[in-house]
C-alpha positions in Angstrom: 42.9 -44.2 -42.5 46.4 -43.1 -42.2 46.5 -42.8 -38.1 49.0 -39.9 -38.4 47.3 -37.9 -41.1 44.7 -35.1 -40.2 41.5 -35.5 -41.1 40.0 -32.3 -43.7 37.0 -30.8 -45.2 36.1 -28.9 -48.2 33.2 -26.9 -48.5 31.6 -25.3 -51.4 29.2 -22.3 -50.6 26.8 -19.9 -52.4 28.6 -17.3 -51.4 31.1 -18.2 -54.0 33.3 -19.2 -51.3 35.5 -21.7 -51.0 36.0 -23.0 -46.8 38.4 -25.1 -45.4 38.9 -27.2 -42.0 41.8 -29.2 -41.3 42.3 -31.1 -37.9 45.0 -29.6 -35.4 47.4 -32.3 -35.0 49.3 -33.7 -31.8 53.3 -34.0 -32.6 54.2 -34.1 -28.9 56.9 -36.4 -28.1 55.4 -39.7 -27.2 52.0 -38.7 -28.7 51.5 -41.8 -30.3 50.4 -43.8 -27.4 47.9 -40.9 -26.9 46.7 -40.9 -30.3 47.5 -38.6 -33.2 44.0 -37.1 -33.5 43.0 -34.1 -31.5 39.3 -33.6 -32.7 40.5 -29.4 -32.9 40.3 -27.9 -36.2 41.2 -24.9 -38.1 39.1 -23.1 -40.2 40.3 -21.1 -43.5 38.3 -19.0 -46.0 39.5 -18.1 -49.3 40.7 -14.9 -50.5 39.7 -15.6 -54.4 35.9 -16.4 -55.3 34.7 -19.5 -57.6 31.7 -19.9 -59.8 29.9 -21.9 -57.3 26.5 -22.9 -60.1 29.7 -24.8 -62.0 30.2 -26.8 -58.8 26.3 -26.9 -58.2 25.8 -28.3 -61.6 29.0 -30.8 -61.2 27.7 -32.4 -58.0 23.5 -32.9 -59.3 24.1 -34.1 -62.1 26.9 -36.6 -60.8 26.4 -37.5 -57.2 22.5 -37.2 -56.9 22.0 -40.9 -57.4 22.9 -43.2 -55.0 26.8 -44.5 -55.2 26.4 -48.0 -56.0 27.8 -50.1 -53.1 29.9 -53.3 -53.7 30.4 -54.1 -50.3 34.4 -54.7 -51.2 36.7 -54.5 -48.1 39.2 -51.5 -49.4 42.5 -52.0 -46.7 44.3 -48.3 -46.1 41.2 -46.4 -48.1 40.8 -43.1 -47.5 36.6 -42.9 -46.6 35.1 -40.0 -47.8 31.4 -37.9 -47.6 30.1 -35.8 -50.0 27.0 -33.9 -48.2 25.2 -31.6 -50.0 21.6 -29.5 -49.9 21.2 -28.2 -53.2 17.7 -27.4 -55.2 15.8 -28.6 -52.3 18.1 -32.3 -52.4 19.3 -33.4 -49.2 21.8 -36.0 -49.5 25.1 -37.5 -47.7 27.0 -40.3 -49.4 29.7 -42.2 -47.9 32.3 -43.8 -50.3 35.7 -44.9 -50.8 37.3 -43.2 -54.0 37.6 -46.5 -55.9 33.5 -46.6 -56.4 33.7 -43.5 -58.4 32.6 -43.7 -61.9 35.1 -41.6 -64.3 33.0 -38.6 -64.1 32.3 -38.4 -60.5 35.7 -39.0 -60.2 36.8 -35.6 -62.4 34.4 -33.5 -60.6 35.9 -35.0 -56.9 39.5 -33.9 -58.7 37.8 -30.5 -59.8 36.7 -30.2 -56.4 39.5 -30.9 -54.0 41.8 -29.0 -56.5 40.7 -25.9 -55.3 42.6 -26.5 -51.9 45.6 -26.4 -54.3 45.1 -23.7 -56.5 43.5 -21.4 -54.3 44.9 -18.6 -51.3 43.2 -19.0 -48.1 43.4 -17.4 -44.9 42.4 -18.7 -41.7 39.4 -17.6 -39.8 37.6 -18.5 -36.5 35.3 -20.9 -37.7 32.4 -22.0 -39.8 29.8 -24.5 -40.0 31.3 -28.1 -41.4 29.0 -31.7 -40.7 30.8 -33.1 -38.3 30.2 -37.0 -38.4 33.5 -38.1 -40.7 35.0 -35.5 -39.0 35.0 -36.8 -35.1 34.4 -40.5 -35.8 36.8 -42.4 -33.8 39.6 -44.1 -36.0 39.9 -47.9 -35.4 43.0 -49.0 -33.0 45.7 -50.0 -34.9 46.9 -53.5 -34.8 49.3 -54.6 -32.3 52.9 -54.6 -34.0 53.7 -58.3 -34.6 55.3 -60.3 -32.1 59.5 -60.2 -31.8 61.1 -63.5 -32.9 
């Protein structure tokens, strides 16, 4: 929710794989009043392969029922997706990190490590949902008024 940060994807493929996209940002001077978020990304690839059935296994037998919503108001949350199509499962989940049990919240760790530990080099692009990716960020609130 961080208006400045840049929105990010990871993505997990058969190919053994591991794909990136991370939103261009706009640092012009005065850019704030236009908006930090450009909707452009970049797209990375990386160099080193992973055991992708680890991952496959991780995400069935963790995330394939439904995240249990508790309808909490989260303030500053980071809202995340997990979207995958694995052994003939289609399934997209929003959440917010907090609604994580313990082990869906290792293999979300296990899984977003990778950006960390891995090389990656940047490519021209490749397929990533696009829904969290271009939703429009709510307006900020005004800044309160001078005394």
């Amino acid at each position: 929710m961080d208006p400045q940060a840049p929105r990010f994807g990871i993505k997990l493929s058969d190919d053994n794989h591991v794909y990136l996209c991370e939103e261009k940002m706009n640092s012009e001077e005065g850019s704030h009043a236009l908006g930090y978020h450009t909707g452009k990304y970049r797209f990375y690839k990386s160099g080193d392969k992973i055991d992708f059935s680890k991952y496959e296994t991780l995400v069935l037998k963790n995330f394939s029922a439904e995240i249990p919503r508790n309808f909490i108001k989260i303030a500053d949350a980071t809202f995340e997706q997990i979207n995958f199509n694995l052994e003939n499962q289609n399934r997209i989940q929003n959440f917010y990190e907090v609604q994580l049990h313990s082990d869906q919240e290792n293999v979300y760790n296990q899984i977003w490590k990778l950006k960390e530990e891995l090389k990656f080099m940047q490519i021209d692009s490749v397929y990533f949902h696009q829904k969290l990716l271009q939703e429009k960020l709510p307006e900020p609130p005004p800044p309160p008024p001078a005394k």
